[in-house]
N, C-alpha and C positions, 0 to 999 in steps of 0.2 A: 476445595478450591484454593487452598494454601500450599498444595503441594506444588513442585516444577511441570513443566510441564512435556512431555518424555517425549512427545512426537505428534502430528498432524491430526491422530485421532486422539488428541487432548485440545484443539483449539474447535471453538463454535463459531460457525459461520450464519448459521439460522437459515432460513429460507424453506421453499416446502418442501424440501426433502429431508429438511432436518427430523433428524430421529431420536425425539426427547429419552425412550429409551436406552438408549445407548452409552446414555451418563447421566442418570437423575442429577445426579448433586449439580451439573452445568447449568442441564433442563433448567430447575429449579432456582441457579445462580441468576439466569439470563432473567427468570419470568421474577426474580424480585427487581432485579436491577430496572429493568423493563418499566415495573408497575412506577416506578417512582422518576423515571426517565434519566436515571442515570449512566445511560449507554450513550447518552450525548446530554450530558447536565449543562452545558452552556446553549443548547437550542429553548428557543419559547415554548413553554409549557402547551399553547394551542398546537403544538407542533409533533408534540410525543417525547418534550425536552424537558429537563430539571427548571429550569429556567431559572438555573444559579448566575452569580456573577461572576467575573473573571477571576477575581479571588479567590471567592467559594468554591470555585471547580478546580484551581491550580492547589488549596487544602484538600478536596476530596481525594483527587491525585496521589500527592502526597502523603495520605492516610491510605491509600489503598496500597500505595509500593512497603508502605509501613508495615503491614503486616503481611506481603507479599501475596497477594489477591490477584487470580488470573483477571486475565480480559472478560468481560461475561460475554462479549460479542466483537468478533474479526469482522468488519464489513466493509467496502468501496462505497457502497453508500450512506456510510457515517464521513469515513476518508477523504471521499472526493466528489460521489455526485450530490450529496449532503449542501454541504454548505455553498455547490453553484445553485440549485434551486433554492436557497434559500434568499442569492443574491440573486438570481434572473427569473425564477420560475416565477407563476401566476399564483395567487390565492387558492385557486382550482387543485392546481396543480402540485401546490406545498399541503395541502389538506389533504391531499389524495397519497404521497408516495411518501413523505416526512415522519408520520407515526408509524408506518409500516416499516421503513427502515430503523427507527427507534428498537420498533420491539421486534427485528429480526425475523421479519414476516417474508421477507422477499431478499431473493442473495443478487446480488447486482453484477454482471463483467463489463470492461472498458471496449469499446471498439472503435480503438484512433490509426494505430499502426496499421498498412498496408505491404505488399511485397515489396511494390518500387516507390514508400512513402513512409520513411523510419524517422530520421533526423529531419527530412525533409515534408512533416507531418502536412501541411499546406498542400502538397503536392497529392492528396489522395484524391482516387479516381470513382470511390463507390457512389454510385448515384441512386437520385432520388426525382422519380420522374413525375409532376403533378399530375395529380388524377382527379378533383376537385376537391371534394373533402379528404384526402388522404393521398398518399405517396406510394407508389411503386418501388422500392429497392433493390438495385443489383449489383453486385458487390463482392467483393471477400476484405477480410479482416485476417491479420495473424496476430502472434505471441499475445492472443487474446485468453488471461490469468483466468482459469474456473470457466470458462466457458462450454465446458462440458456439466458443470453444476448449476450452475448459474440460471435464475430464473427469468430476469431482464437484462436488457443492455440497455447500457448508454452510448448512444453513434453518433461519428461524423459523417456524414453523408454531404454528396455535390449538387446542390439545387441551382445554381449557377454556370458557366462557363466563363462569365466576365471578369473574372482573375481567379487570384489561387484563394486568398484569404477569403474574398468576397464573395464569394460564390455557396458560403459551406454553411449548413444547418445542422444542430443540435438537435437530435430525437431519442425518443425510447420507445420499447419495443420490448414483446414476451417472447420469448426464447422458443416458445412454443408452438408460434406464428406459423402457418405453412410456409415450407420455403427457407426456413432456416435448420443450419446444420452444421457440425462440428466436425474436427479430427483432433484427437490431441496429439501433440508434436512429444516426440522420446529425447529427454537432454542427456548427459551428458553424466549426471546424478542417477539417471536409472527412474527419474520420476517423470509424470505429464503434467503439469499444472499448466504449460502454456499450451493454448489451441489454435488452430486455421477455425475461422468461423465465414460461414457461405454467405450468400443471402439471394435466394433466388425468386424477383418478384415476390417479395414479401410487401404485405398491404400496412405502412403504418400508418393512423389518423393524424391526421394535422395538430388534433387537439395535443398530440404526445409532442408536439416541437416544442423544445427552452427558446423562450426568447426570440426574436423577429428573423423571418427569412433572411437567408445569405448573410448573417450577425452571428452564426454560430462560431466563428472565429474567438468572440469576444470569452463566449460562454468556457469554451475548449481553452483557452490560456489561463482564466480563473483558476478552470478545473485543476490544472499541470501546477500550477502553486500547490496547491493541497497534496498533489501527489508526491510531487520532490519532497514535499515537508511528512507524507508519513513515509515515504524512503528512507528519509534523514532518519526518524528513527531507530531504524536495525541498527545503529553507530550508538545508542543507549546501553543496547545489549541488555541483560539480565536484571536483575536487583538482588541484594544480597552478597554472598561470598562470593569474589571471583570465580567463573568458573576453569579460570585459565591458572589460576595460584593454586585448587583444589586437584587438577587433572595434574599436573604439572608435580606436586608434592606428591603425587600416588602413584603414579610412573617412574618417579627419580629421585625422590626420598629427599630430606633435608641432610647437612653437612652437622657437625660437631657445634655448631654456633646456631643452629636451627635454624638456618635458610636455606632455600633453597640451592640442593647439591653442583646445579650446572650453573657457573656462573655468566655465562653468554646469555643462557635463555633468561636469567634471573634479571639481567640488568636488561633484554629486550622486552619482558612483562613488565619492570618496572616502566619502562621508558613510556609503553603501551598504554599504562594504567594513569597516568598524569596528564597524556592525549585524549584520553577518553573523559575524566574528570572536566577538563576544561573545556569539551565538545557538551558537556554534559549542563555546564555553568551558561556556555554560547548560548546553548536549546533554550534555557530557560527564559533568556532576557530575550529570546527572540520571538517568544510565544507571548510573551510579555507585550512587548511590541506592536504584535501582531494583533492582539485584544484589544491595545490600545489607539489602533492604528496609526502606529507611526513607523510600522515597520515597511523596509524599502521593498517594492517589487520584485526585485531581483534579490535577497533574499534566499526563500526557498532554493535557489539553485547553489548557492554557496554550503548552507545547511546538504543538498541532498548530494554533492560532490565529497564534503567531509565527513559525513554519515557512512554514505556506503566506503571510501578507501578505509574507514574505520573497523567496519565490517569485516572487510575483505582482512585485514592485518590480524582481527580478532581470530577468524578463524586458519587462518595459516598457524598463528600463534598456538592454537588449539591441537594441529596439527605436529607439530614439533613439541609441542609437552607429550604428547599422546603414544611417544614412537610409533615403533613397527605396528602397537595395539591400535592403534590408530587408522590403520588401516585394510582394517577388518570390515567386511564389504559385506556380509550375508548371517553373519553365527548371533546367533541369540544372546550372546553373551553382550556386542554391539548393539544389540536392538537392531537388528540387520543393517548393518554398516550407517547409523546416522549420522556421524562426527565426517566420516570422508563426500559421504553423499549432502551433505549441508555444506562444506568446505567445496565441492564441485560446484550447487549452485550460487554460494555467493560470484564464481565469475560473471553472473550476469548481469549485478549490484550496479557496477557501471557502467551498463546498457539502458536497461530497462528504467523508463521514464524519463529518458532522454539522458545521452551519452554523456561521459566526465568528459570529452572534448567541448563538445556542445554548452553543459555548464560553464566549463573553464572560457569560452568565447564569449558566453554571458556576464558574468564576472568580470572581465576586462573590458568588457566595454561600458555596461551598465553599474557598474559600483567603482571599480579604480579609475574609468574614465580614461582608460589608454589612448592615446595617439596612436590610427591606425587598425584600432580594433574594432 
């Protein structure tokens, strides 16, 4: 669990199709990390959490990039439906889905995006028709991440017509449900992770809604904080050796003075590496912030604008050390093309969880306070 990690069949996602076989030592990573609820050490102990303190968890942290320790668990419900139930759900409701997500019991997908409801997420049309103790849903969802894996969803649904925001409810729901159904969509990468998700007359219980009718507005903008903020992430990138100084040295060898041979690309890794350092210092005082709540609303959207163009540079960057080897698409030698198929998807870094437009409008009006914006 010290080594890198080579590709997609080296990250755990858990849930019940996870297949402990397939990598004891994970298996095994997840179910210690688990027992001791350090897959989320800052949730309360009755929750399936470490029930450390901010500090305690930003050393655990710290200890664990120390000796360079994978994730023991990839989840959207540590990420992002996590900490909304934690801040809106019921007693019920955080005892019921909170230790489950902990220990990797259930793999979670988002269902907010719509066909004609992107940036204009307010504007979605799936509804939810009351049926007394439970909802009817009819619907479709897109670039809905793992929703062909995925065991539950978290949804927006229209329980209103009397505006856009106020009209919309918070629900969950098993994937399994009559009625629902997937397509996964082919990008661009050669991969499927994002899906079209159905929903036809799917029966959810009332008891599954966050938080009050037509108030899911409230829940759904919480949630999008956490998401920009593990967006913001990918702009960490790795621990340890660059991997853009070690690719970079091995394609183009060092000069007589032992640096690196091309000096264009040397002085744009360098330029890169001092961006990322200081993106890297932001993260931490922001999380900081964020623990101690004094960090600002808007926020996350500056973090997840400089995260992903951080991204997207990283792997261009990766890209141009790499040459022509670089874009090798299929041979074994690639590991079937992962460097160009990872440098495809990062285009979607500033899309996905709302657009670097969209952030950059948020930013200028909510933090610089523009005239006009």
């Amino acid at each position: 669990m010290r080594e890198p990690i080579r590709g997609d069949q080296d990250v755990c996602w858990g849930g019940r199709h996870y297949d402990p076989n397939a990598n004891p030592a994970q298996a095994q990573w997840l179910k210690v990390m688990g027992e001791r609820g350090w897959t989320v050490p800052d949730w309360p102990k009755e929750y399936g959490g470490g029930g450390l303190s901010p500090a305690e968890t930003k050393v655990l942290r710290e200890e664990m990039r120390a000796i360079r320790a994978r994730n023991p668990l990839n989840s959207f419900g540590i990420s992002m439906l996590g900490p909304a139930l934690l801040k809106y759900g019921s007693e019920e409701q955080k005892l019921d889905h909170l230790p489950k997500i902990a220990r990797g019991e259930i793999r979670w997908c988002q269902g907010y995006s719509e066909p004609n409801a992107g940036s204009d997420l307010a504007g979605l049309a799936t509804s939810a028709e009351d049926a007394g103790d439970h909802y009817i849903v009819n619907g479709q969802k897109v670039w809905t991440s793992y929703a062909d894996k995925a065991d539950w969803i978290f949804c927006l649904v229209r329980t209103s017509k009397a505006s856009k925001q106020g009209g919309i409810s918070f629900v969950l729901f098993d994937m399994e449900s009559p009625g629902v159904s997937t397509k996964p969509i082919l990008l661009i990468s050669g991969y499927s992770p994002f899906c079209e998700t159905f929903m036809d007359n799917v029966k959810v219980p009332k008891a599954n809604r966050i938080h009050e009718e037509n108030k899911g507005w409230d829940v759904a903008k919480y949630l999008l904080g956490h998401e920009r903020e593990m967006i913001s992430g990918m702009g960490l990138g790795g621990q340890g050796e660059s991997p853009l100084v070690a690719g970079a040295i091995a394609t183009i060898g060092l000069d007589h003075d032992g640096r690196l041979a091309d000096p264009v690309l040397r002085t744009q890794i360098a330029l890169f590496e001092v961006r990322a350092k200081a993106f890297a210092a932001m993260s931490e005082r922001f999380i900081d912030e964020l623990k101690a709540g004094r960090a600002h609303p808007a926020q996350p959207s500056m973090m997840k604008y400089v995260g992903t163009e951080l991204n997207k540079d990283r792997h261009e960057l990766m890209m141009a050390a790499g040459g022509s080897d670089a874009l090798e698409w299929e041979s074994e030698r690639s590991n079937t093309g992962a460097a160009p198929r990872a440098w495809l998807r990062t285009k979607a870094n500033s899309i996905e969880g709302g657009t670097s437009e969209i952030q950059l409008n948020i930013i200028a009006k909510r933090i610089l306070e523009l005239p006009g914006a």
